[in-house]
C-alpha positions in Angstrom: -71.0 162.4 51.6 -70.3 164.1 55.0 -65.7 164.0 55.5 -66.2 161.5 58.6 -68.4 158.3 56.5 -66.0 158.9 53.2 -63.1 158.4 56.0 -64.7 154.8 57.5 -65.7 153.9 53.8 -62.0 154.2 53.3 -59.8 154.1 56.0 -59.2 150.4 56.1 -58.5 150.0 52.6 -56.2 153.0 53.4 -54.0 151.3 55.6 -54.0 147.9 54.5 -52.6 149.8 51.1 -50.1 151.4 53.9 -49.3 147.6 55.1 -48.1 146.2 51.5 -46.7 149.6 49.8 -45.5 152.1 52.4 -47.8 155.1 51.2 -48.9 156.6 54.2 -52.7 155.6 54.7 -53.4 159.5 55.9 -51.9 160.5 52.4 -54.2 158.4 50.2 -57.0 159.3 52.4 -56.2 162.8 52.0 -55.5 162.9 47.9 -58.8 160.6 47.2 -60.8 163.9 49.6 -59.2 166.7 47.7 -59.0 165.5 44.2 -62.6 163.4 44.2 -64.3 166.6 46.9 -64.8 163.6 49.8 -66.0 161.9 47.2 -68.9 164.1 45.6 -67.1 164.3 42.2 -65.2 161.0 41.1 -66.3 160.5 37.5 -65.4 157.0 36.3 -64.7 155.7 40.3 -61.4 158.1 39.7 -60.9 159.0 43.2 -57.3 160.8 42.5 -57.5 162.3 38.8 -54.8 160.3 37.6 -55.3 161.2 33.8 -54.9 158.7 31.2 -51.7 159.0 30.0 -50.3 157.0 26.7 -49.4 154.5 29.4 -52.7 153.8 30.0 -54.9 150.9 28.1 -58.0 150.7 30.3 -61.0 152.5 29.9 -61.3 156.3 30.3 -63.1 159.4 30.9 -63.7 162.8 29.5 -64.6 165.6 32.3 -63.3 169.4 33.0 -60.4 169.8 34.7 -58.5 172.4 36.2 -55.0 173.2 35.9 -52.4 176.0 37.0 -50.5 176.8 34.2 -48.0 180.0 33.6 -49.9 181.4 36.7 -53.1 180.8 35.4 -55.9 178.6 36.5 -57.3 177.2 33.0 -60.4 174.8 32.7 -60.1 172.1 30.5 -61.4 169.2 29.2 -59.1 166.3 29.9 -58.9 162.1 29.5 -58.7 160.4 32.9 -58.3 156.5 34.1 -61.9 155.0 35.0 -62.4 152.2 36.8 -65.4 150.1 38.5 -65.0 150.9 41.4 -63.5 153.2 44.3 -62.0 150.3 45.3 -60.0 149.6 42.1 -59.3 153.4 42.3 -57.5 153.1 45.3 -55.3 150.0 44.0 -54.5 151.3 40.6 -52.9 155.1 42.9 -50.6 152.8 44.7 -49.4 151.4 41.4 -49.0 154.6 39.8 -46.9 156.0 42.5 -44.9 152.7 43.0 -44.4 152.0 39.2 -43.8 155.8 38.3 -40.4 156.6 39.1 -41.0 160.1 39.4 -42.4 159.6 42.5 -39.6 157.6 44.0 -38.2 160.1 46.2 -42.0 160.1 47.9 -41.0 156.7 49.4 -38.0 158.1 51.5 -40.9 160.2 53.6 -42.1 159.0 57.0 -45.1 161.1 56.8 -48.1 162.1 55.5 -47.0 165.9 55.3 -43.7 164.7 53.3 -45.2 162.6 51.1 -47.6 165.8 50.8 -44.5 168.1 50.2 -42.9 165.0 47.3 -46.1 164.6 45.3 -45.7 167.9 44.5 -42.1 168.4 44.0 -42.7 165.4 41.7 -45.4 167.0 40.1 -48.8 165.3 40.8 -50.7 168.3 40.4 -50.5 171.6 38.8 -51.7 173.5 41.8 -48.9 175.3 43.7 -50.9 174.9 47.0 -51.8 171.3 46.5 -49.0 170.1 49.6 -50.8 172.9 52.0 -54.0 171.6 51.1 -53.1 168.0 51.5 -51.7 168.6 55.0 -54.2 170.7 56.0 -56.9 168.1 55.4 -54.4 165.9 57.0 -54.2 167.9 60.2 -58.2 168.8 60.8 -59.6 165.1 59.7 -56.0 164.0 62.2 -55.4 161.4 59.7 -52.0 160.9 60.9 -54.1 158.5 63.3 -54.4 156.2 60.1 -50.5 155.5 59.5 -50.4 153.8 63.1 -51.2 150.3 61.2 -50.3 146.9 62.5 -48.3 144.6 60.8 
């Protein structure tokens, strides 16, 4: 699917998730590009790889991964949350970061590029580049023009 109709598909859900939780819509639209490839590979709806954890009870999926670890990048097998829909995606990534209290300091960011920078910090993904690559997609798709949601 071409970056601009994953976008529209999206957006709206995007920033009415912005409205009720304070996660920057250009963030969410950002993670659910990168981690789902504008949405080419989202097995089980899984639009932001959020593995299944002990934590998790709902249904899951099996697919490769790959993870940065001790400065290599290792392909794996891994469990991940699946869902019905992108949708339902999209809801359950707000809950994760709101309920997960490593991710509290993300909140005190104004901005896509600092809640880039925090998800990282906080440890979202394994990949030391994942910030730059969230703000880069951030800055060439200008999804900064997202966060400007009305009440």
């Amino acid at each position: 699917m071409p970056p601009s109709a994953f976008i529209g598909m999206l957006a709206g859900f995007a920033q009415d998730c912005q409205r009720r939780t304070g996660i920057p819509a250009s963030i969410t639209l950002a993670q659910a590009a990168l981690e789902s490839s504008w949405g080419a590979r989202a097995p089980g709806n899984n639009l932001f790889g959020i593995k299944a954890d002990k934590s998790w009870t709902g249904p899951t999926v099996t697919f490769q991964t790959t993870e940065h670890l001790a400065g290599q990048i290792v392909k794996m097998p891994d469990a991940f949350r699946r869902y019905d829909s992108w949708l339902a995606s999209m809801i359950d990534h707000a809950q994760f970061l709101l309920k997960n209290p490593r991710y509290r300091d993300c909140f005190k960011q104004i901005d896509g590029a600092g809640w880039a920078r925090a998800l990282q910090a906080a440890g979202y993904a394994t990949d030391p580049e994942y910030a730059n690559k969230l703000i880069a997609i951030m800055r060439v798709r200008n999804l900064a023009f997202y966060d400007q949601v009305k009440p």
